[in-house]
Gaussian input, Z-matrix of N, CA and C with variables (Angstrom, degrees):
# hf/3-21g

backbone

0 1
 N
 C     1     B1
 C     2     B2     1     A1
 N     3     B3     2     A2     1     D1
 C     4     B4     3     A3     2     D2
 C     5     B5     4     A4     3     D3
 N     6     B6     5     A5     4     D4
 C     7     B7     6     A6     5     D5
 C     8     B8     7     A7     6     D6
 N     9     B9     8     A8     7     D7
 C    10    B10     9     A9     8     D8
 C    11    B11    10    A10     9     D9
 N    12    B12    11    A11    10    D10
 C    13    B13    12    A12    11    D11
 C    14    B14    13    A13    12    D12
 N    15    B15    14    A14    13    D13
 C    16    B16    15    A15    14    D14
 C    17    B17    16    A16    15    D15
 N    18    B18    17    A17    16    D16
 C    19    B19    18    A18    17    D17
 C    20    B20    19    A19    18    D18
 N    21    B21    20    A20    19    D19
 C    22    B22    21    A21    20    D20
 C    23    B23    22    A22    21    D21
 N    24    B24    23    A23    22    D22
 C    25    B25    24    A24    23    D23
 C    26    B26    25    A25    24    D24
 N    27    B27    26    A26    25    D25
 C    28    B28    27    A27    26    D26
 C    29    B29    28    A28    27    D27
 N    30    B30    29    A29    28    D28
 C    31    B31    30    A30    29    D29
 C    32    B32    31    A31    30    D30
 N    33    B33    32    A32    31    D31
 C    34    B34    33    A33    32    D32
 C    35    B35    34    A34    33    D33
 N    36    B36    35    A35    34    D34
 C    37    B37    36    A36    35    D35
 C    38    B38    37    A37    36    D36
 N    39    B39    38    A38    37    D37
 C    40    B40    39    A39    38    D38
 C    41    B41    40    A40    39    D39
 N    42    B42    41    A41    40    D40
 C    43    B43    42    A42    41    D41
 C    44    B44    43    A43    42    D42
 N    45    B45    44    A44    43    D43
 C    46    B46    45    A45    44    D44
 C    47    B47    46    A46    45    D45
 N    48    B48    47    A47    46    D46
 C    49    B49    48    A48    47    D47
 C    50    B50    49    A49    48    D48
 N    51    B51    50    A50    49    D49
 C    52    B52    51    A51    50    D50
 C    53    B53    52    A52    51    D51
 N    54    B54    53    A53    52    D52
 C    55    B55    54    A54    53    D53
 C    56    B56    55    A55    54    D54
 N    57    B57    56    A56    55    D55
 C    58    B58    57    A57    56    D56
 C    59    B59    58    A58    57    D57
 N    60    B60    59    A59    58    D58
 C    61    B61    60    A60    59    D59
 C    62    B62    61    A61    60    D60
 N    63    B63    62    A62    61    D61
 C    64    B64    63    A63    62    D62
 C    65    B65    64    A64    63    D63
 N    66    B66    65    A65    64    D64
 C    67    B67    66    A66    65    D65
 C    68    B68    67    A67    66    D66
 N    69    B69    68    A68    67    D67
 C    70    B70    69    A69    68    D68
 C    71    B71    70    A70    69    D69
 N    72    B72    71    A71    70    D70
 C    73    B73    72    A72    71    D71
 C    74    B74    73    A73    72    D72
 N    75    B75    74    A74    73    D73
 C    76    B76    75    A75    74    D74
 C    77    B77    76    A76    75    D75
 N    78    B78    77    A77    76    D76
 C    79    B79    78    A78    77    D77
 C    80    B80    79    A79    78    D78
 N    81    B81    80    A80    79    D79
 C    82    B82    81    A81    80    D80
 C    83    B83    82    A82    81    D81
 N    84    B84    83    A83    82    D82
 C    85    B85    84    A84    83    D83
 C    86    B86    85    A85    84    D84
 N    87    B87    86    A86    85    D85
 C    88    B88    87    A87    86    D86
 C    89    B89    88    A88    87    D87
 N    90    B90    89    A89    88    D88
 C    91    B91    90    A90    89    D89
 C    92    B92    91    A91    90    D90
 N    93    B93    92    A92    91    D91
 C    94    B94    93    A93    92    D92
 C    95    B95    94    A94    93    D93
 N    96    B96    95    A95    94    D94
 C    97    B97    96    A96    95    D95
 C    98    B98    97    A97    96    D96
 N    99    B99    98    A98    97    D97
 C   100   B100    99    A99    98    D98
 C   101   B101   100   A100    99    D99
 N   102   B102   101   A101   100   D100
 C   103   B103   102   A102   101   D101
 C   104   B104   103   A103   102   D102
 N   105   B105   104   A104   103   D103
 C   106   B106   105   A105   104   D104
 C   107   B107   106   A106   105   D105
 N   108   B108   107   A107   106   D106
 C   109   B109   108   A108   107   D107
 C   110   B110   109   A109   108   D108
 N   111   B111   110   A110   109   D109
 C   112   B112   111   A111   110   D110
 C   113   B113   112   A112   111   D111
 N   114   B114   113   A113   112   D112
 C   115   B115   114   A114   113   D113
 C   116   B116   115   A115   114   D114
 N   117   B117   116   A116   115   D115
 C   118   B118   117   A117   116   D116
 C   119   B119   118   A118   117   D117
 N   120   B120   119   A119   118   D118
 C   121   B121   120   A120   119   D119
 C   122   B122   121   A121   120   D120
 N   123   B123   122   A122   121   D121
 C   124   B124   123   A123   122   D122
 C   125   B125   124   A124   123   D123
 N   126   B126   125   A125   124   D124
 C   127   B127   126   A126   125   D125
 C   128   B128   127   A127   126   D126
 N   129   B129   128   A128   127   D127
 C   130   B130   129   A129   128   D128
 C   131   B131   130   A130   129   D129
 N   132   B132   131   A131   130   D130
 C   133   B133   132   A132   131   D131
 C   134   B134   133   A133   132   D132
 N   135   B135   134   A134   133   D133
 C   136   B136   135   A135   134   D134
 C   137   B137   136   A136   135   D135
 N   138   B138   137   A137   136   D136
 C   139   B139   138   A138   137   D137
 C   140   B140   139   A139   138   D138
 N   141   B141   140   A140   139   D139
 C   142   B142   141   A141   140   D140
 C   143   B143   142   A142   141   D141
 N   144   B144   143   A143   142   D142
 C   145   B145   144   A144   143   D143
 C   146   B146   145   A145   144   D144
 N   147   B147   146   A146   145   D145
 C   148   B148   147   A147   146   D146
 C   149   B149   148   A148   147   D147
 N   150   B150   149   A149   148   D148
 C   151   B151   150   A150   149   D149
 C   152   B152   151   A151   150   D150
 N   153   B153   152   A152   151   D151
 C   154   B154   153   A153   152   D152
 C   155   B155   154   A154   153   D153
 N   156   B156   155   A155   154   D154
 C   157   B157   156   A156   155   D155
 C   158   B158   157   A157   156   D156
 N   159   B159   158   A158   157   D157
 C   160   B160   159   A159   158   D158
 C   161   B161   160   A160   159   D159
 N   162   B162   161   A161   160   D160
 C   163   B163   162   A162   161   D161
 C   164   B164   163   A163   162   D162
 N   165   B165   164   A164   163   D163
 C   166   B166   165   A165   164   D164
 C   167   B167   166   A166   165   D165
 N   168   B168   167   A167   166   D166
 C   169   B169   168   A168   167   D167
 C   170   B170   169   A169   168   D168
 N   171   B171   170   A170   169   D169
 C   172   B172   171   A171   170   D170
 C   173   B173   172   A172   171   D171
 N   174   B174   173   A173   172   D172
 C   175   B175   174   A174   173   D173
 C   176   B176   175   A175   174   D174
 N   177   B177   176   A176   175   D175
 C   178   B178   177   A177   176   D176
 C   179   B179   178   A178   177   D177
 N   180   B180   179   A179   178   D178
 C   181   B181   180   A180   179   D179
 C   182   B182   181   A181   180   D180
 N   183   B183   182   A182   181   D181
 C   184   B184   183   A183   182   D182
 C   185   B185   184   A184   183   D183
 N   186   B186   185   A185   184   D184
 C   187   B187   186   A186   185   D185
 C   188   B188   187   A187   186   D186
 N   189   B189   188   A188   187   D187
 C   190   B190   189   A189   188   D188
 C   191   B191   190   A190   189   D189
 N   192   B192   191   A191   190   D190
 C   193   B193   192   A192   191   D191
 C   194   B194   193   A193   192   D192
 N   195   B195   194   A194   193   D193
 C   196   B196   195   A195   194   D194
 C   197   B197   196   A196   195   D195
 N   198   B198   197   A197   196   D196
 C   199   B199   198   A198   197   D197
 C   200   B200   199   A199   198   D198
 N   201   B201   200   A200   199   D199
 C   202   B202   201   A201   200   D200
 C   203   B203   202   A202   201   D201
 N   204   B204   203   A203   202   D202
 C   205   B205   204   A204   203   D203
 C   206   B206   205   A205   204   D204
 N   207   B207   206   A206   205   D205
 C   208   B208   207   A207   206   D206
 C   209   B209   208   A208   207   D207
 N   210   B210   209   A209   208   D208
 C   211   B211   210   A210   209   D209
 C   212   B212   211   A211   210   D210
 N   213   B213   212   A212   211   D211
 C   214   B214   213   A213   212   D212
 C   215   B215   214   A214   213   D213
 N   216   B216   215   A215   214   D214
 C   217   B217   216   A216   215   D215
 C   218   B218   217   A217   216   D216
 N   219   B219   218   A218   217   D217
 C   220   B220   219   A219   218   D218
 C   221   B221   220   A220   219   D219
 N   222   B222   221   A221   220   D220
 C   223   B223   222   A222   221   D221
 C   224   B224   223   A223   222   D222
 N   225   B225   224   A224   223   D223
 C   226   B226   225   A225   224   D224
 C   227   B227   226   A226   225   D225
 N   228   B228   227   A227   226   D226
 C   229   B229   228   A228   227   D227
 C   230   B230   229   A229   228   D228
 N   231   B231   230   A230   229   D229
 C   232   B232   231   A231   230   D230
 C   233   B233   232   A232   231   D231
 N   234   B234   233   A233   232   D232
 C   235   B235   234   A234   233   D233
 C   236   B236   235   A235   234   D234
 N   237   B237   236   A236   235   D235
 C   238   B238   237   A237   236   D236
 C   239   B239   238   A238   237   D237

   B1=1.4494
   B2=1.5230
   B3=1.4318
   B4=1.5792
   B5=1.6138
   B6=1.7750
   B7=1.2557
   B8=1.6463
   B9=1.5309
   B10=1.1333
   B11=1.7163
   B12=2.0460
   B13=1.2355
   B14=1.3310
   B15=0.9344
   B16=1.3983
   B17=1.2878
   B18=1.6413
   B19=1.5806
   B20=1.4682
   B21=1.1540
   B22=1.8804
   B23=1.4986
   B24=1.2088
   B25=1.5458
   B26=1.3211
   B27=1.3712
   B28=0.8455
   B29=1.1572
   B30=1.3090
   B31=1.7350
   B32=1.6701
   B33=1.6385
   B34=1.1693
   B35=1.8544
   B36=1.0673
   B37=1.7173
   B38=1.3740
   B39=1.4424
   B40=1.3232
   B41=1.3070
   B42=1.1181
   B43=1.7856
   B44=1.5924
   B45=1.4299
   B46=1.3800
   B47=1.5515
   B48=1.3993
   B49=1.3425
   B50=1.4854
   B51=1.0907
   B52=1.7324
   B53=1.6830
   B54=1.4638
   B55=1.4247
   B56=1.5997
   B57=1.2511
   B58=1.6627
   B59=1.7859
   B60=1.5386
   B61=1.5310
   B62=1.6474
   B63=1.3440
   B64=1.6488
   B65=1.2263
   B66=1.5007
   B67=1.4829
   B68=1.6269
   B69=1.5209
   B70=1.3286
   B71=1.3728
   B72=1.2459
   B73=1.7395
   B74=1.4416
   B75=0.7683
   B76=1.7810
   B77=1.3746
   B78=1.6072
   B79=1.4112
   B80=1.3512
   B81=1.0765
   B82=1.3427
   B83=1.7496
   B84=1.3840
   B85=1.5976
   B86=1.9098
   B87=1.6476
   B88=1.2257
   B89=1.8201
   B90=1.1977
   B91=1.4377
   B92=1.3551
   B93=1.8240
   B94=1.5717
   B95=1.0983
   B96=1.6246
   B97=1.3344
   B98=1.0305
   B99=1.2812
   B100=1.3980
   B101=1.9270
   B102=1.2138
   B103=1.4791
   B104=1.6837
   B105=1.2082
   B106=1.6722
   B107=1.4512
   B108=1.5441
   B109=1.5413
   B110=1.0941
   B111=1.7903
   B112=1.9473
   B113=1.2781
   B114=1.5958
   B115=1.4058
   B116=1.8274
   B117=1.5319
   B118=1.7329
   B119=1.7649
   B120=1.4287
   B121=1.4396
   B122=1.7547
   B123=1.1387
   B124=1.7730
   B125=1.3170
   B126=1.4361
   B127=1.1976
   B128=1.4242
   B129=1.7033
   B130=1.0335
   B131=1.0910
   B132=1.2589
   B133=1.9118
   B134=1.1778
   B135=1.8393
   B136=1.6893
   B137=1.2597
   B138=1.2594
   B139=1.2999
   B140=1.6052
   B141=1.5144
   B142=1.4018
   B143=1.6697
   B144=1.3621
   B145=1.3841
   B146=1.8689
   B147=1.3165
   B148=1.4029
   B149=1.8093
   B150=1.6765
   B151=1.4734
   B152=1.5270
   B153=1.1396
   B154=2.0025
   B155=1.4786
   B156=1.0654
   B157=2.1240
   B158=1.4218
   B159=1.1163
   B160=1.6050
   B161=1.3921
   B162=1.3626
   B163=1.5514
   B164=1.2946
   B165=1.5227
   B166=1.4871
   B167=1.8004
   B168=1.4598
   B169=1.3670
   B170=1.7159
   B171=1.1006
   B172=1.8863
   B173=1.1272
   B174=1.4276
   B175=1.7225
   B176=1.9337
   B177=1.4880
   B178=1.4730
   B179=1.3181
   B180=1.7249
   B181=1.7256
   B182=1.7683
   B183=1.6594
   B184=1.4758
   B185=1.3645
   B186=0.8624
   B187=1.5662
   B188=1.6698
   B189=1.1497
   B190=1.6574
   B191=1.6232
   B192=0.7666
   B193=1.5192
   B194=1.8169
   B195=1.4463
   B196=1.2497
   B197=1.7906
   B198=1.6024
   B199=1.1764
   B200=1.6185
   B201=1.4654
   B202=1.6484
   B203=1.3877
   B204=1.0891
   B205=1.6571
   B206=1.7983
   B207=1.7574
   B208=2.0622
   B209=1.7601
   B210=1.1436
   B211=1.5410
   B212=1.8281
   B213=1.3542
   B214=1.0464
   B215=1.5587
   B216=1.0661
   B217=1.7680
   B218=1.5727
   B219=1.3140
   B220=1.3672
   B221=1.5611
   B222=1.2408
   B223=1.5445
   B224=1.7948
   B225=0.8476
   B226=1.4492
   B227=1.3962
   B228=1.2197
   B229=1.6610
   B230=1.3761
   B231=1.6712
   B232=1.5394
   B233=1.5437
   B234=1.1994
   B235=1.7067
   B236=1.7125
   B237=1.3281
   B238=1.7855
   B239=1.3692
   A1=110.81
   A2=114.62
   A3=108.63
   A4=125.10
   A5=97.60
   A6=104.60
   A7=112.93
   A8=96.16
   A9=99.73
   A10=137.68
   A11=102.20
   A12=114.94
   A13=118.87
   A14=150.07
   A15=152.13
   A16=135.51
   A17=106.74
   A18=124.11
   A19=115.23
   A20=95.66
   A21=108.75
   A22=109.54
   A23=108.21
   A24=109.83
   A25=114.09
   A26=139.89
   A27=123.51
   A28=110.04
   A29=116.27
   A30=115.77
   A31=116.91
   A32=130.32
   A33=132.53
   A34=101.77
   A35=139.33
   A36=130.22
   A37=106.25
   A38=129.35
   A39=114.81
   A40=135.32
   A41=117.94
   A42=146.61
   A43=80.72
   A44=116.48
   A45=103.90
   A46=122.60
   A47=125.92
   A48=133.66
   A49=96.06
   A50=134.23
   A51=112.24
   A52=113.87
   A53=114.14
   A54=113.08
   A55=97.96
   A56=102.14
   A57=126.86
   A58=101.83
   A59=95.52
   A60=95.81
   A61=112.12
   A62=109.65
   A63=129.65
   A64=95.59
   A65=119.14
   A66=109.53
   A67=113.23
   A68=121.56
   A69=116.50
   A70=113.35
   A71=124.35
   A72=116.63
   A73=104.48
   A74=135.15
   A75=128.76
   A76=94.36
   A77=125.62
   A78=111.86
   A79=123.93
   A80=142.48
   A81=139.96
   A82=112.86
   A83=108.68
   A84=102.84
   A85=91.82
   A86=110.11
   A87=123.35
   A88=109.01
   A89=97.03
   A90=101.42
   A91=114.52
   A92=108.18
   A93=120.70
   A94=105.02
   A95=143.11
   A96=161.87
   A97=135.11
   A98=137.78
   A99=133.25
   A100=104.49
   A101=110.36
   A102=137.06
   A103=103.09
   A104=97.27
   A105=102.55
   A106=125.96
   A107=117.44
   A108=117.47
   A109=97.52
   A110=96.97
   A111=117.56
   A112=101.40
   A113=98.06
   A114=113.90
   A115=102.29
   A116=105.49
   A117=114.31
   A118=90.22
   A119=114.53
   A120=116.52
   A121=117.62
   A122=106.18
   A123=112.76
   A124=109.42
   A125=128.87
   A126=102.68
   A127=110.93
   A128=142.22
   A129=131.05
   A130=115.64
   A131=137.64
   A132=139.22
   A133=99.64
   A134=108.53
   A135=137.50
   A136=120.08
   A137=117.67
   A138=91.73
   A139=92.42
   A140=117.78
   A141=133.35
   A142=102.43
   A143=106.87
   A144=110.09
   A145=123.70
   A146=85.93
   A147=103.26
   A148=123.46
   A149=99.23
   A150=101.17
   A151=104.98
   A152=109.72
   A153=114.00
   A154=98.71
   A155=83.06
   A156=100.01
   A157=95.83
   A158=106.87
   A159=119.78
   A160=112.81
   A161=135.87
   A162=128.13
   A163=119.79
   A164=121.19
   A165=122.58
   A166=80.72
   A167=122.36
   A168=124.09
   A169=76.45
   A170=113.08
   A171=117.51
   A172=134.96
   A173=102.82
   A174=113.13
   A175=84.09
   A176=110.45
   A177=106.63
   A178=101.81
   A179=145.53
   A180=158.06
   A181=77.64
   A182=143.57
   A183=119.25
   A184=106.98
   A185=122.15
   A186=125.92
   A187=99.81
   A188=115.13
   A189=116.06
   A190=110.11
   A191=152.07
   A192=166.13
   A193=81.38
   A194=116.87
   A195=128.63
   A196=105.21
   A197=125.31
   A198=144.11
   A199=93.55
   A200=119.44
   A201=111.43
   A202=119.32
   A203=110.72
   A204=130.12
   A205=120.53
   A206=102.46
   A207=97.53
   A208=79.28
   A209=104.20
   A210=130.89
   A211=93.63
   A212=116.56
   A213=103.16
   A214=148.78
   A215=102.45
   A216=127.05
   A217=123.79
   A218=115.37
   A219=130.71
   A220=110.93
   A221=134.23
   A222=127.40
   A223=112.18
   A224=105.81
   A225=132.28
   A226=143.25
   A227=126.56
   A228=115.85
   A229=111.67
   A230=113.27
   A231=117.43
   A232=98.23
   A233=104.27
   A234=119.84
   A235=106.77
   A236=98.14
   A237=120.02
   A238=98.70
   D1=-42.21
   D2=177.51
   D3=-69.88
   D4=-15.47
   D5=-177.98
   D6=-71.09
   D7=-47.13
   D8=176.91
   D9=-44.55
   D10=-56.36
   D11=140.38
   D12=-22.02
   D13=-87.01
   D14=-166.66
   D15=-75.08
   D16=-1.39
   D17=125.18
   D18=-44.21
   D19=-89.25
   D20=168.69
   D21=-10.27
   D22=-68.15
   D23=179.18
   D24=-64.28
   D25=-26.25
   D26=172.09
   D27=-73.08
   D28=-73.18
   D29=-174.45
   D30=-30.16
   D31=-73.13
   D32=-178.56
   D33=-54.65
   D34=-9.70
   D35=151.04
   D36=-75.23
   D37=-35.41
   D38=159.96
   D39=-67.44
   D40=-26.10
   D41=178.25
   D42=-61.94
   D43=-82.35
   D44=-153.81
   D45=-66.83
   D46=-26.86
   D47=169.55
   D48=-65.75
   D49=-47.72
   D50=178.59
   D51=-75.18
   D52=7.22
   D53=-171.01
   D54=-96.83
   D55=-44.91
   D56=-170.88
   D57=-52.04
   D58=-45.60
   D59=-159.90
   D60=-94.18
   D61=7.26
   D62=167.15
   D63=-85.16
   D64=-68.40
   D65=-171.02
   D66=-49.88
   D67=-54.14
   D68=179.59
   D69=-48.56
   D70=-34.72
   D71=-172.80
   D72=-91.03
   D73=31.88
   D74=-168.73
   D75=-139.64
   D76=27.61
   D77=167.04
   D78=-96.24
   D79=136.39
   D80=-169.59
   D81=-73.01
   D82=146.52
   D83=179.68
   D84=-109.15
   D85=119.10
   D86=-171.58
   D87=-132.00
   D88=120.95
   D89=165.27
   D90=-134.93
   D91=156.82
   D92=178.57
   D93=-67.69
   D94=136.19
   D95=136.47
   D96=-82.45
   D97=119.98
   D98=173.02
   D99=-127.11
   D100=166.89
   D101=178.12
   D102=-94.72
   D103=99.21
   D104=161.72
   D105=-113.35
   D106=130.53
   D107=174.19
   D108=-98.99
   D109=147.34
   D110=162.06
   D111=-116.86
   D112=150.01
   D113=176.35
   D114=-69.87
   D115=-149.48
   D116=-171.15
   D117=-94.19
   D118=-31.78
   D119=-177.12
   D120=-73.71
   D121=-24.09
   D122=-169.33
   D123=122.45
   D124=-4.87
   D125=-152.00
   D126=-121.81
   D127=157.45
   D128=-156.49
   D129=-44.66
   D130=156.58
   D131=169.92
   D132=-104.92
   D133=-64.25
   D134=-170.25
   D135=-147.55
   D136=123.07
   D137=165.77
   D138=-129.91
   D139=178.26
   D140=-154.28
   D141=-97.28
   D142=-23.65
   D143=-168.85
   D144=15.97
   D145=42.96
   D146=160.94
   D147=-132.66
   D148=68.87
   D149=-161.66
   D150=-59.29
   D151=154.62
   D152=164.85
   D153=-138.49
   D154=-179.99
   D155=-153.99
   D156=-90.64
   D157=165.96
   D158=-169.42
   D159=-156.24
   D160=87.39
   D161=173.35
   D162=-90.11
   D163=147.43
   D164=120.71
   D165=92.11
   D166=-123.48
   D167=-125.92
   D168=-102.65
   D169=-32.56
   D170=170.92
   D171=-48.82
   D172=-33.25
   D173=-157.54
   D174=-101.12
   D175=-30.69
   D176=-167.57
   D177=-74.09
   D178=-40.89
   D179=178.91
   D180=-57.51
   D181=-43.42
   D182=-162.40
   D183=-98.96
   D184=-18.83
   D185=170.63
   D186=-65.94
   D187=-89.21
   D188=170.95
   D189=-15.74
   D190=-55.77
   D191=-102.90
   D192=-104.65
   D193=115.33
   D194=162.95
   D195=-62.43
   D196=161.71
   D197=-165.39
   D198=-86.69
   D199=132.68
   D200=166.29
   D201=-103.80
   D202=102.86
   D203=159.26
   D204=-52.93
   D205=101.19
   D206=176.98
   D207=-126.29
   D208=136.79
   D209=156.28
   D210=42.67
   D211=66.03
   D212=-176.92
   D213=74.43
   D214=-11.63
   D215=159.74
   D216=-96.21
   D217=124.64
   D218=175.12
   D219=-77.60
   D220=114.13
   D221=152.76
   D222=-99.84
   D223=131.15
   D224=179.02
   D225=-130.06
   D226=117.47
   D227=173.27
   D228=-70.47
   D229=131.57
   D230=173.72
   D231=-120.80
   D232=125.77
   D233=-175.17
   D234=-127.10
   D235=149.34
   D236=-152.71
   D237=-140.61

């Protein structure tokens, strides 16, 4: 009977250290984004100042995302 007990204890200390360490890895990496234009000088044109959220496999395709250059204007994602 005590053996048994102390199965128990072992297992549900394993239950929860493998529960603990699911929850810790299952957090999303999320940052605010917004769309900013530069003029030919650097300096703001527009920006949207309406950031929205961006996680995980999303926020990484906008980060990557080179700056687009038309007639001298920069558009860009700036993320916080």
């Amino acid at each position: 009977m005590i053996k048994r007990l102390d199965i128990m204890k072992k297992l549900s200390i394993i239950s929860a250290i493998l529960l603990g360490m699911f929850v810790f890895t299952s957090c999303e990496n999320c940052q605010s984004c917004r769309q900013v234009t530069y003029d030919e000088e650097g300096s703001v044109y527009s920006d949207s100042n309406t950031p929205q959220e961006y996680c995980d496999d999303e926020l990484t395709t906008i980060e990557e995302e080179e700056p687009v250059e038309v007639g001298g204007m920069s558009n860009e994602w700036v993320c916080e």
